[in-house]
C-alpha positions as CSV (number, residue, x, y, z in Angstrom):
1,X,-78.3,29.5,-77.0
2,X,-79.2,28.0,-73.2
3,X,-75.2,27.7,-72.1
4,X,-74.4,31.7,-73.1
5,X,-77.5,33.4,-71.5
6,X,-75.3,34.8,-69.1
7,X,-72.1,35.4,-71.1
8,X,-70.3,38.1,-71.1
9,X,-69.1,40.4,-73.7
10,X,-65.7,39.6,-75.2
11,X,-64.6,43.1,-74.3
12,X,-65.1,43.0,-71.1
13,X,-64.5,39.5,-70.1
14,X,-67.0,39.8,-67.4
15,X,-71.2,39.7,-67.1
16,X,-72.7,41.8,-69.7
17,X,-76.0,41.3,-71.3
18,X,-76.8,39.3,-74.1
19,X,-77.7,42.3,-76.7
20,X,-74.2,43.9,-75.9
21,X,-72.3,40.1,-76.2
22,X,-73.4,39.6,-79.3
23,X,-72.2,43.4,-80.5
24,X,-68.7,42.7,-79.0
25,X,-67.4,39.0,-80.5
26,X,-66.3,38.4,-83.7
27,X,-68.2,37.2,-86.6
28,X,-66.7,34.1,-87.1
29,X,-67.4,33.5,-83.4
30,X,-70.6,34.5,-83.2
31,X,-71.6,32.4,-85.9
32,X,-69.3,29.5,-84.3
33,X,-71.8,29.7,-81.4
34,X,-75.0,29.3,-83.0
35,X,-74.4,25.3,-84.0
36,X,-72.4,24.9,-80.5
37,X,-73.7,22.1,-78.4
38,X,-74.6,22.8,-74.6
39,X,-75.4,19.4,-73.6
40,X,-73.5,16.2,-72.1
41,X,-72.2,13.9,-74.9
42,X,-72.7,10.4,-74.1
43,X,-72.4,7.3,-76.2
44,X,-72.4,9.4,-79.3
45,X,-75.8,11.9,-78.4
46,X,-76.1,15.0,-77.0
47,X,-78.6,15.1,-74.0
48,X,-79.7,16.8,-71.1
49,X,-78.2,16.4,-67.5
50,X,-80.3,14.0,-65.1
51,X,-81.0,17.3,-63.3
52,X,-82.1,19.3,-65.6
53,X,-80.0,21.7,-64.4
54,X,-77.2,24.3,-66.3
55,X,-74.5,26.1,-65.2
56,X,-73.3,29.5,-67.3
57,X,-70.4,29.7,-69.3
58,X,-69.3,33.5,-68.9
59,X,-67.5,34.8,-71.8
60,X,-63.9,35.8,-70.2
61,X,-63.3,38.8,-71.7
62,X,-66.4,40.2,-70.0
63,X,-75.8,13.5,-63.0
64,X,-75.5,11.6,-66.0
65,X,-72.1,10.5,-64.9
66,X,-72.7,6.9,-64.6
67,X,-74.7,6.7,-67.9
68,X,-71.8,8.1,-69.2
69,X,-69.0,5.5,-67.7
70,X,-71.5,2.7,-68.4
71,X,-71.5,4.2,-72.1
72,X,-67.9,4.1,-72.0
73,X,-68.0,0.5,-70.5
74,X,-70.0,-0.9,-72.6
75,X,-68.2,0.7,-76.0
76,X,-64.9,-1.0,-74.2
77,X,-66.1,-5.2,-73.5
78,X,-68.1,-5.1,-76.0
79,X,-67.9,-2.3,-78.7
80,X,-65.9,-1.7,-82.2
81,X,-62.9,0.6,-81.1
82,X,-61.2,-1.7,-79.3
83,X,-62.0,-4.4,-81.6
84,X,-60.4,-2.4,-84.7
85,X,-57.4,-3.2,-86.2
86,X,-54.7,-0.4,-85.1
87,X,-54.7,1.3,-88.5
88,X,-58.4,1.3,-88.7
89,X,-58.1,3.0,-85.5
90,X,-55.1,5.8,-87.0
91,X,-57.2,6.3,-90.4
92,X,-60.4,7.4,-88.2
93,X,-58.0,9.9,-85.7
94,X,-56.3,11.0,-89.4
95,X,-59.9,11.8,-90.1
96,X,-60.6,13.8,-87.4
97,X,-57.2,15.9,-87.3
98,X,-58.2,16.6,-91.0
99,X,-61.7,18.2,-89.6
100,X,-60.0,20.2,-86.7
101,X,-57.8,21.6,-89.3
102,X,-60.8,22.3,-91.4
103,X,-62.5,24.2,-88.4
104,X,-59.9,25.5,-87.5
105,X,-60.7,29.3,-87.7
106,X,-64.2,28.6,-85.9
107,X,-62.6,26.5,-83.6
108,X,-59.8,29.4,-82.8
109,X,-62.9,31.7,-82.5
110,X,-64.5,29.6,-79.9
111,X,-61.3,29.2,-77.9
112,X,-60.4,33.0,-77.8
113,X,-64.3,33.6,-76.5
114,X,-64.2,30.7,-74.2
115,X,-60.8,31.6,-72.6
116,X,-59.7,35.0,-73.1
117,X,-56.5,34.6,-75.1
118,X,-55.9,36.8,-78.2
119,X,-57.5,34.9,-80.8
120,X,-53.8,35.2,-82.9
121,X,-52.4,32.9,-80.5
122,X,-55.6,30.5,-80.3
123,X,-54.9,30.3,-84.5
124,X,-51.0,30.0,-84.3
125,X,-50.9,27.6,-81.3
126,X,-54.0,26.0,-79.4
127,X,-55.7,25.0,-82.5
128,X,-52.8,23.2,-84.9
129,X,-51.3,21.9,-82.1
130,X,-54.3,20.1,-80.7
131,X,-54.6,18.6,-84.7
132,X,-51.2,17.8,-84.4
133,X,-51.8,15.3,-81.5
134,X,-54.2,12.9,-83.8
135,X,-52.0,13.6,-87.2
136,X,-48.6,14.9,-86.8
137,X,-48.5,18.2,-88.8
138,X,-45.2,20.6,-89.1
139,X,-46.5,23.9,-89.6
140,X,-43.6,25.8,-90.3
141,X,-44.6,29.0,-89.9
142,X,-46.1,27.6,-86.5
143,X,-42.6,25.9,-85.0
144,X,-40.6,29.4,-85.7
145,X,-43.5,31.0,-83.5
146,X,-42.6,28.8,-80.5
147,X,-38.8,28.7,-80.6
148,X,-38.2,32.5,-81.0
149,X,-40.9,33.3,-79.0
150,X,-42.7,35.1,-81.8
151,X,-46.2,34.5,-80.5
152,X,-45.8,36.9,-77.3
153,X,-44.8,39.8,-79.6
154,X,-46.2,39.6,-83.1
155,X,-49.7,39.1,-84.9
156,X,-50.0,36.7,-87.8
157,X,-52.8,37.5,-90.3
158,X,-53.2,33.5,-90.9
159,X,-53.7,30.4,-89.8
160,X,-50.8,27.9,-90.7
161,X,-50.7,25.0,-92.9
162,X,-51.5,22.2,-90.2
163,X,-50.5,18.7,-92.3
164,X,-47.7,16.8,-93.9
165,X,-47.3,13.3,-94.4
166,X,-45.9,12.7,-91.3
167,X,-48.7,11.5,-88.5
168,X,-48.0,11.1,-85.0
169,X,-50.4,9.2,-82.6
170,X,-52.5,8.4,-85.9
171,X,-49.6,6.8,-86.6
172,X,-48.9,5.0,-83.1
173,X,-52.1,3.4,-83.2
174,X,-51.1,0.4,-85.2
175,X,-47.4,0.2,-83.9
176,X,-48.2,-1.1,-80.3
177,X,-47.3,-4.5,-80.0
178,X,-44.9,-6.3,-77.6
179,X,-41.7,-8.8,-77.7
180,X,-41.3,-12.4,-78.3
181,X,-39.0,-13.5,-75.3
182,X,-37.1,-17.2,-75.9
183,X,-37.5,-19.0,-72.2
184,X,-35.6,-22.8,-71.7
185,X,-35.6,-23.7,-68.1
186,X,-36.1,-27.2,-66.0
187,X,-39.4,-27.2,-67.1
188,X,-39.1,-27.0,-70.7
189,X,-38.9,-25.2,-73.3
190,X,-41.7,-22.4,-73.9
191,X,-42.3,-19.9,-76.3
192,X,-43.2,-16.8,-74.1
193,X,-44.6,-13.0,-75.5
194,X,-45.9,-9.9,-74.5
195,X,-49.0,-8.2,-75.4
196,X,-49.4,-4.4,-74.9
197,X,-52.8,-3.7,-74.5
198,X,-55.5,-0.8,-73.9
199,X,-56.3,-0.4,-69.7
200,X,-60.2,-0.1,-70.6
201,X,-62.4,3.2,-69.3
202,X,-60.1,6.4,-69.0
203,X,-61.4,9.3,-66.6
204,X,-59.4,12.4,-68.1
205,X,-60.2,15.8,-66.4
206,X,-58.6,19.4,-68.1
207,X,-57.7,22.3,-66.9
208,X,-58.7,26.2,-68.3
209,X,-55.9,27.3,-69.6
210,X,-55.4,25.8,-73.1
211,X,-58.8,24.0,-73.2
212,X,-58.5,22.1,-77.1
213,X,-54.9,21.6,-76.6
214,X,-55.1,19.9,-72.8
215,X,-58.1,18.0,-74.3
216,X,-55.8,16.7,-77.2
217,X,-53.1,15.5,-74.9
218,X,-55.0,13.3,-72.7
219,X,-57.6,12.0,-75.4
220,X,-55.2,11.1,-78.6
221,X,-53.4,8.7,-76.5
222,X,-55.7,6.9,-75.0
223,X,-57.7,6.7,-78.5
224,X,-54.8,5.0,-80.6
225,X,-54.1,2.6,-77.8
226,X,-57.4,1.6,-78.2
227,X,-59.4,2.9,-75.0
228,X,-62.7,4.5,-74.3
229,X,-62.4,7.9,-72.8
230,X,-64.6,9.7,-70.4
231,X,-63.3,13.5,-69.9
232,X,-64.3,16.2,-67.7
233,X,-63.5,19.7,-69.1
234,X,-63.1,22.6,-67.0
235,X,-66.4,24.4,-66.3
236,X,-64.5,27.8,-67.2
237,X,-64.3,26.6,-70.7
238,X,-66.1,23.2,-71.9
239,X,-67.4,25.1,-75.5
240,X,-64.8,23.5,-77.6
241,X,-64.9,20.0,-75.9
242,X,-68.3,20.0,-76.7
243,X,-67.3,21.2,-80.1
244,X,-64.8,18.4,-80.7
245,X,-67.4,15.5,-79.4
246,X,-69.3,16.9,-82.9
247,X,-66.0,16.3,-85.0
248,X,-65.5,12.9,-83.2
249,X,-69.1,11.8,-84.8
250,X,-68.7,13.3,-88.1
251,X,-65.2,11.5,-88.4
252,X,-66.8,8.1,-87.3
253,X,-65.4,7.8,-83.9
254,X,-68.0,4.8,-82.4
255,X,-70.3,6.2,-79.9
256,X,-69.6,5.6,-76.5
257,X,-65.7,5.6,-77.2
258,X,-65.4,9.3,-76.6
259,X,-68.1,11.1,-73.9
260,X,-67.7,14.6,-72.5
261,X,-69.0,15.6,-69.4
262,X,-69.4,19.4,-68.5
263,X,-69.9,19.7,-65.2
264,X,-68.1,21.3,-61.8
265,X,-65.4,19.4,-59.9
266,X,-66.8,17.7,-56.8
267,X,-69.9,16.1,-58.7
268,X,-68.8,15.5,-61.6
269,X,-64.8,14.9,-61.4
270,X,-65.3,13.2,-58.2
271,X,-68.0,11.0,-59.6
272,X,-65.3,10.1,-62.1
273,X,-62.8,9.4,-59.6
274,X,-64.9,7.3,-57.4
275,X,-66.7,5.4,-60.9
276,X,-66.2,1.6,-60.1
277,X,-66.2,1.9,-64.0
278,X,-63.4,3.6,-64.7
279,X,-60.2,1.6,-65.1
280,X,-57.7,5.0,-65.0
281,X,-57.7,8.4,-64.3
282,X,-55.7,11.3,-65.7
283,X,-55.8,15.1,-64.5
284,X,-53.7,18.3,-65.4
285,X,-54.4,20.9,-62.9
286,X,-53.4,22.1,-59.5
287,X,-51.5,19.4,-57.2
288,X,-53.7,20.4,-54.1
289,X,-56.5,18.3,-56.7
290,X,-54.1,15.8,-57.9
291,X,-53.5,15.0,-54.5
292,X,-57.2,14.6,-54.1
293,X,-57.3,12.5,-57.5
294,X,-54.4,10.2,-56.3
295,X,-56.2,9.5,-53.1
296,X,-59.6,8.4,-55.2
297,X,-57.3,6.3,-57.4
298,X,-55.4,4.7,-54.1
299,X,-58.8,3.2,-53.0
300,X,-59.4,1.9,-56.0
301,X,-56.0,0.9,-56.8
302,X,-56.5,2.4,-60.7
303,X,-53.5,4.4,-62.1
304,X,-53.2,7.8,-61.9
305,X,-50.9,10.1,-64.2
306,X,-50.8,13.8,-63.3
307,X,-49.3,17.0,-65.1
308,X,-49.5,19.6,-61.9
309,X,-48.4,22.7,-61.0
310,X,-45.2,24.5,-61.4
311,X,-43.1,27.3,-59.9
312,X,-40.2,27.1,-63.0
313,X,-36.6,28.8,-62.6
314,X,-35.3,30.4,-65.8
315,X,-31.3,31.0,-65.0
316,X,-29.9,33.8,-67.1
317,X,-26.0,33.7,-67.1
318,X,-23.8,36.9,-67.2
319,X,-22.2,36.7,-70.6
320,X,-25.7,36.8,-72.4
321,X,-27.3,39.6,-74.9
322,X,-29.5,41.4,-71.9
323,X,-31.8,42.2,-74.7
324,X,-32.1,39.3,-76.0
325,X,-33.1,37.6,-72.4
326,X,-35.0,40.1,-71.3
327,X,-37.8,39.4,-74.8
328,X,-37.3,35.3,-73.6
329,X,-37.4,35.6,-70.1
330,X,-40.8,37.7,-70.8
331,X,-42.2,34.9,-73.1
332,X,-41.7,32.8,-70.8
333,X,-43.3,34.2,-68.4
334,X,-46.2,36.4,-70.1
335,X,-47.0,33.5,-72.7
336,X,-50.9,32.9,-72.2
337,X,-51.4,35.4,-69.5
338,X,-49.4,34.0,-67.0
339,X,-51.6,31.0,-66.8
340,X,-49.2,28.4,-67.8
341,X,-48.0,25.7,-65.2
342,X,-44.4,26.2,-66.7
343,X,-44.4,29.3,-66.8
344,X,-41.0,30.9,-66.0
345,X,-41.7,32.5,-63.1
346,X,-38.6,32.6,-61.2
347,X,-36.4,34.5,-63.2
348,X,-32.6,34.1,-61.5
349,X,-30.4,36.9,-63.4
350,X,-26.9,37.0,-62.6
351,X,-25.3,40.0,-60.5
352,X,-23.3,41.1,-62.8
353,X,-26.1,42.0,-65.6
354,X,-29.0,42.2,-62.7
355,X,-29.2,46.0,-62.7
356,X,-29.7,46.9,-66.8
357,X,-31.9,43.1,-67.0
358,X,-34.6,44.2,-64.4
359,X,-34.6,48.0,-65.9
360,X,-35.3,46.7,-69.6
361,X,-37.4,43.8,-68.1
362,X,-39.8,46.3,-66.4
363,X,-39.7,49.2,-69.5
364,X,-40.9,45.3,-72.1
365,X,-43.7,44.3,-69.6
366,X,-45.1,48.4,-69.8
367,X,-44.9,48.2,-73.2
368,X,-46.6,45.0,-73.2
369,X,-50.6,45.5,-74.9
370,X,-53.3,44.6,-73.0
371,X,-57.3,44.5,-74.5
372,X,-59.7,42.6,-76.6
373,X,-58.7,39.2,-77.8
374,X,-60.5,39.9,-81.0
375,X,-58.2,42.4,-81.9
376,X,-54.2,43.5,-82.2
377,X,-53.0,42.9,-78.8
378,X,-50.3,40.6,-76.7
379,X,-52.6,39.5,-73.8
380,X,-56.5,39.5,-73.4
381,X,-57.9,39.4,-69.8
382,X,-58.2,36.4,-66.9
383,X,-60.1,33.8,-67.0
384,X,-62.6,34.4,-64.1
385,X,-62.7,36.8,-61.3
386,X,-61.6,34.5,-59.0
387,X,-58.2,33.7,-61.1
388,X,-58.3,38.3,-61.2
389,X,-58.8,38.3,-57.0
390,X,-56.0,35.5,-56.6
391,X,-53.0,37.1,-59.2
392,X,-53.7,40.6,-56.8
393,X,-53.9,39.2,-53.8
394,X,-50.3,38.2,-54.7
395,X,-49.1,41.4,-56.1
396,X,-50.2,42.9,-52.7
397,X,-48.4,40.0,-50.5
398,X,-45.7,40.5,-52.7
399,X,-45.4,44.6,-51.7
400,X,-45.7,43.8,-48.2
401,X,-43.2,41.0,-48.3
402,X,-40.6,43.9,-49.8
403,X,-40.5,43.0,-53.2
404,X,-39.7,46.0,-55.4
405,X,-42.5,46.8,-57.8
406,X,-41.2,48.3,-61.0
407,X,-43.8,48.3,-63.2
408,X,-48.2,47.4,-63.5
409,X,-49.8,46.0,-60.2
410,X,-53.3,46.9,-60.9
411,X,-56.2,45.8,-62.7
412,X,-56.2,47.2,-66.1
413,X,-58.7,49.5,-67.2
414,X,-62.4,49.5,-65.2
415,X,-64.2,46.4,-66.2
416,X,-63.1,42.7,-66.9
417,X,-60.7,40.6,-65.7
418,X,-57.5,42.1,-67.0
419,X,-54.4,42.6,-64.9
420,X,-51.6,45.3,-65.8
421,X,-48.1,43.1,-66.9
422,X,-46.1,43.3,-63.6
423,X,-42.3,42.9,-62.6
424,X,-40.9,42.7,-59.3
425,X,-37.4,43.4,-58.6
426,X,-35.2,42.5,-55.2
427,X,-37.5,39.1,-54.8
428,X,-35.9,36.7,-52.4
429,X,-36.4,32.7,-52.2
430,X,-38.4,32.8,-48.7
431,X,-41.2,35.7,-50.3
432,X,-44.5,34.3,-51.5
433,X,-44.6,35.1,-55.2
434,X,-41.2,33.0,-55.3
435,X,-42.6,30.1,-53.7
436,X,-46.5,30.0,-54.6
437,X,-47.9,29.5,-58.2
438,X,-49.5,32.7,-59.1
439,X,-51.1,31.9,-62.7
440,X,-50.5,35.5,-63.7
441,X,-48.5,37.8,-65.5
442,X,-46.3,38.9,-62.6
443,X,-42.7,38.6,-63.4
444,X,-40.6,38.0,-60.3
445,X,-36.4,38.3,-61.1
446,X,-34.1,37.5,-58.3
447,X,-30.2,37.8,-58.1
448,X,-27.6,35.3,-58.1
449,X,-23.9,35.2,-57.9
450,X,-22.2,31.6,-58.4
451,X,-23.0,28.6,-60.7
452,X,-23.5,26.8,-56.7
453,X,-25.6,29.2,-55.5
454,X,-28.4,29.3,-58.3
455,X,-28.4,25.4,-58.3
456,X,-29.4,25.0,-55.3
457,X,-31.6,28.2,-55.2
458,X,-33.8,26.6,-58.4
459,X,-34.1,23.1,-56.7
460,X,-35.4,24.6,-53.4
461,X,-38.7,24.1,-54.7
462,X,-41.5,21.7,-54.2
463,X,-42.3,21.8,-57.5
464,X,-39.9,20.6,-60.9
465,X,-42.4,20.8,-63.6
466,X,-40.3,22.8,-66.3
467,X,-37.0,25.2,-66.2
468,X,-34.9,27.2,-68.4
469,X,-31.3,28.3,-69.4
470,X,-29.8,31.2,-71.1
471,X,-26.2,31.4,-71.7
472,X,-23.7,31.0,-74.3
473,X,-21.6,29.1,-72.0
474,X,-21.7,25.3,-72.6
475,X,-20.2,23.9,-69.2
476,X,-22.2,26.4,-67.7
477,X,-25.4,24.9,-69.7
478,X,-24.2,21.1,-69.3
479,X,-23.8,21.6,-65.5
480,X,-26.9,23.1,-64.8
481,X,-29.0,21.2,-67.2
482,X,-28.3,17.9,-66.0
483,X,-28.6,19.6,-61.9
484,X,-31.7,20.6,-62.3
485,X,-34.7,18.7,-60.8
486,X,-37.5,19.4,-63.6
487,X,-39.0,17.5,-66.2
488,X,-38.4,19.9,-69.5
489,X,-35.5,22.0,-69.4
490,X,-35.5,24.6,-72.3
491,X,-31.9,26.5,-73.1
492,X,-32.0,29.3,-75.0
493,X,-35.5,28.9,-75.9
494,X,-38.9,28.6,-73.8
495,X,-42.0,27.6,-74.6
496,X,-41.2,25.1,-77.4
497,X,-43.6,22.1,-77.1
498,X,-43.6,19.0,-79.7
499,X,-45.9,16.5,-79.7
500,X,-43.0,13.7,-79.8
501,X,-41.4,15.3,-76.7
502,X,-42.5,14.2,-73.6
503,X,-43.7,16.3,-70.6
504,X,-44.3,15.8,-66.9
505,X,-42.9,16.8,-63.4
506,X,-40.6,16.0,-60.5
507,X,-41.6,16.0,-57.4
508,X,-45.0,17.5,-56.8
509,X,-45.8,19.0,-60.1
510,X,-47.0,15.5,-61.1
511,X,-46.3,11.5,-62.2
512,X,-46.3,10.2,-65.5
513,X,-45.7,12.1,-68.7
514,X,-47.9,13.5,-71.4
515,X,-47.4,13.5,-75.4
516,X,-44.6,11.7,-77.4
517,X,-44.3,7.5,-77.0
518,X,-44.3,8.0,-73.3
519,X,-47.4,9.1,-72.8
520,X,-48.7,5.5,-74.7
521,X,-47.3,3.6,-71.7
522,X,-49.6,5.5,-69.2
523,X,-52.7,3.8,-71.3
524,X,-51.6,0.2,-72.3
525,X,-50.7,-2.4,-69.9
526,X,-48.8,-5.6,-70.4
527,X,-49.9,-9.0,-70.7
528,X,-46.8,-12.2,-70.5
529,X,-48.4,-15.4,-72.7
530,X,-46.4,-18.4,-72.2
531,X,-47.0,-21.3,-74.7
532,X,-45.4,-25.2,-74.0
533,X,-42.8,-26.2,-77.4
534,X,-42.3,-29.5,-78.1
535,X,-38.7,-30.3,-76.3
536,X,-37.2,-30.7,-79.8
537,X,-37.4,-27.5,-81.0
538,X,-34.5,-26.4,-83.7
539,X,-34.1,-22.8,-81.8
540,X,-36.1,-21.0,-79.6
């Protein structure tokens, strides 16, 4: 098809050609890509950019951007979706959670190929979870994955059930409505409510690293509050965007209300950010972009919620099982390649246990495998060379800085973008890797001594997206918990991310919250209606 005649093979996540692609992915993939789209999607077609012009889509492992706002614009003022009764709205997202449960194997396919991460963990995680965001599912087998941290060290052999009854922002769509307020003051008596409404256009723009799942937690929102959404997905990975626009026609979503624009960051993100169109703009990515998107949004004076990045402590106490926090400290860290903006990458071990932790930390991380998605393995390779050239450029820093390197380091094997599992030892809160998001799997383990000391140590930090715990001590765990200056803090456990739970920075990993209620308030506003009573009235 025209967006993979450059891919790569899965293998090698890097350029191969085509004959030696299609040897190398799956089946199910392979056939996955045959139907995939490789156009825009605007107001419910696929067509061709004004230019003409494609970009490739290289297989890891190896302007009609104002047509589309004025799509979006029109679907708003004057089209159904707005216009729809809440649970009109929730029985059409029920419908398609149902269909990305029913492709969900072909959709895990196309998200391991896209990406690079073992396809077990695109079945387990990126895929039900995403469903999950449009009908709230409880896979069980799923939610003991995430809080043991199952998914960094074990293959499944299936997908898991992905519904219940329960529904989540299915279910919000026809609970948003506001307060009757009773008002009496020397001017009379009024009868005064409050209306929580949909903002209008939403620019949304994704990152690479869970492309389905990033896409789900902007877009479910801002559908069962009743908004039109256009979304920019990373060029890295747009296959299963493009995918999901399908599923939103086949489950009856109105066209113009969802449109998905492939495309590169300066045309067409900043084309969305400068869109006279576009009432509000979301973005998960790096902050030195948010910053950019914040500054389009201040000229225009829309809202701007934005998940950024991280640089997460994960404080292990003394009177721990070092076995046991050495597998969740590594989770934490090595889940997804590295390339996860909470990633625990600080890891603060006590003095006390700091000699046996960073031995069995380093002798987990050699053991860790390394290969094709497709098959038995812990982590597939990097997203692009240029995320590859960036994790070793830190590795090297990192050696010259003085950190001690105790295990990887390297690029793993000859070809793709795969990096060897490292761990530093004897890092120090002035070095690089402790200060700088590397988006890698580079473990970096520090040393504390007092309760003081590591408190301060974590919160020296521009960034407080996410932060962890282990200990058995519950003052210890109360103290620091409520001391910390991060959005999510996970003890005993990392990784574990609900749908109802909200998640968002501090300071400059971001404003505004995604998933859970909270995310709802970042795509309504709220109109006040007053309304003159007769003086008379028997009770306001």
């Amino acid at each position: 098809m025209h967006s993979l005649r450059r891919s790569g093979a899965a293998l090698l996540r890097g350029p191969s050609g085509l004959a030696s692609f299609w040897r190398a992915i799956s089946t199910q993939a392979a056939e996955a890509l045959k139907t995939q789209p490789s156009q825009l999607f605007i107001d419910g077609k696929f067509v061709d950019a004004a230019s003409g012009k494609k970009f490739d889509v290289l297989d890891p492992t190896n302007s009609l951007y104002s047509p589309a706002v004025k799509a979006a614009r029109r679907a708003f003022d004057k089209g159904e979706w707005p216009r729809m009764s809440g649970k009109q709205r929730g029985q059409i997202m029920y419908r398609l959670a149902e269909l990305i449960d029913r492709h969900a194997e072909e959709l895990a396919h196309i998200e391991s190929l896209d990406n690079g991460k073992p396809v077990f963990m695109s079945k387990v995680a990126d895929i039900p979870l995403s469903a999950e965001h449009f009908s709230r599912c409880l896979g069980a087998g799923l939610h003991a994955c995430l809080l043991v941290g199952v998914l960094a060290c074990s293959p499944c052999s299936s997908v898991p059930p992905s519904f219940s009854l329960c529904k989540y922002f299915a279910g919000w769509a026809d609970k948003l409505h506001g307060k009757t307020i009773p008002t009496d003051s020397a001017f009379g008596k009024f009868f005064a409510y409050t209306l929580h409404e949909p903002i209008g256009v939403v620019g949304q723009i994704i990152p690479w690293n869970f492309p389905l799942l990033m896409l789900a937690w902007k877009v479910a929102p801002a559908l069962a509050a009743g908004n039109c959404v256009v979304l920019k997905p990373a060029e890295q990975t747009p296959l299963n965007a493009l995918r999901f626009a399908q599923l939103c026609n086949e489950a009856g979503i109105p066209p113009g209300t969802v449109n998905i624009l492939p495309g590169f960051g300066p045309t067409a993100g900043g084309a969305i950010c400068d869109h006279p169109g576009v009432d509000k703009l979301a973005f998960t990515g790096s902050t030195e972009i948010g910053k950019l998107i914040m500054a389009a949004g201040a000229k225009r004076v829309v809202p701007v919620s934005l998940e950024l990045g991280g640089k997460s402590p994960l404080i292990v106490d003394k009177n721990v099982d070092v076995d046991k926090a050495v597998e969740d400290t590594h989770f934490a860290l090595f889940f997804n390649h590295g390339q996860c903006c909470a990633a625990g990458s600080r890891t603060f071990v006590h003095a006390d246990i700091y000699d046996e932790f960073v031995e069995k930390a380093a002798k987990r991380a050699a053991q860790r495998k390394v290969g094709d998605p497709f098959t038995d393995v812990e982590q597939g390779p990097q997203v692009d060379e240029d995320q590859l050239k960036k994790i070793l450029g830190y590795i090297d820093i990192a050696q010259r800085e003085g950190a001690r390197l105790l295990t990887g380091g390297k690029q793993h094997g000859q070809k793709g973008y795969f990096v060897e599992p490292t761990v530093f030892a004897d890092v120090t809160d002035e070095m690089t890797i402790a200060q700088e998001e590397i988006f890698g799997p580079v473990q970096s383990i520090l040393k504390y001594h007092t309760t003081e000391e590591v408190i301060e140590r974590a919160n020296n930090n521009v960034y407080g997206l996410a932060s962890g715990i282990i200990s058995n001590d519950v003052n210890f765990i109360n103290t620091v918990s409520r001391s910390l200056k991060a959005g999510t803090v996970w003890v005993n456990c990392y990784n574990v991310y609900d749908h109802a739970v909200p998640f968002g920075g501090y300071k400059m990993s971001g404003i505004g919250r995604d998933k859970g209620e909270y995310a709802l308030e970042h795509y309504t506003q709220t109109k006040a209606v007053y309304q003159a009573l007769e003086p008379n009235q028997p009770w306001l």
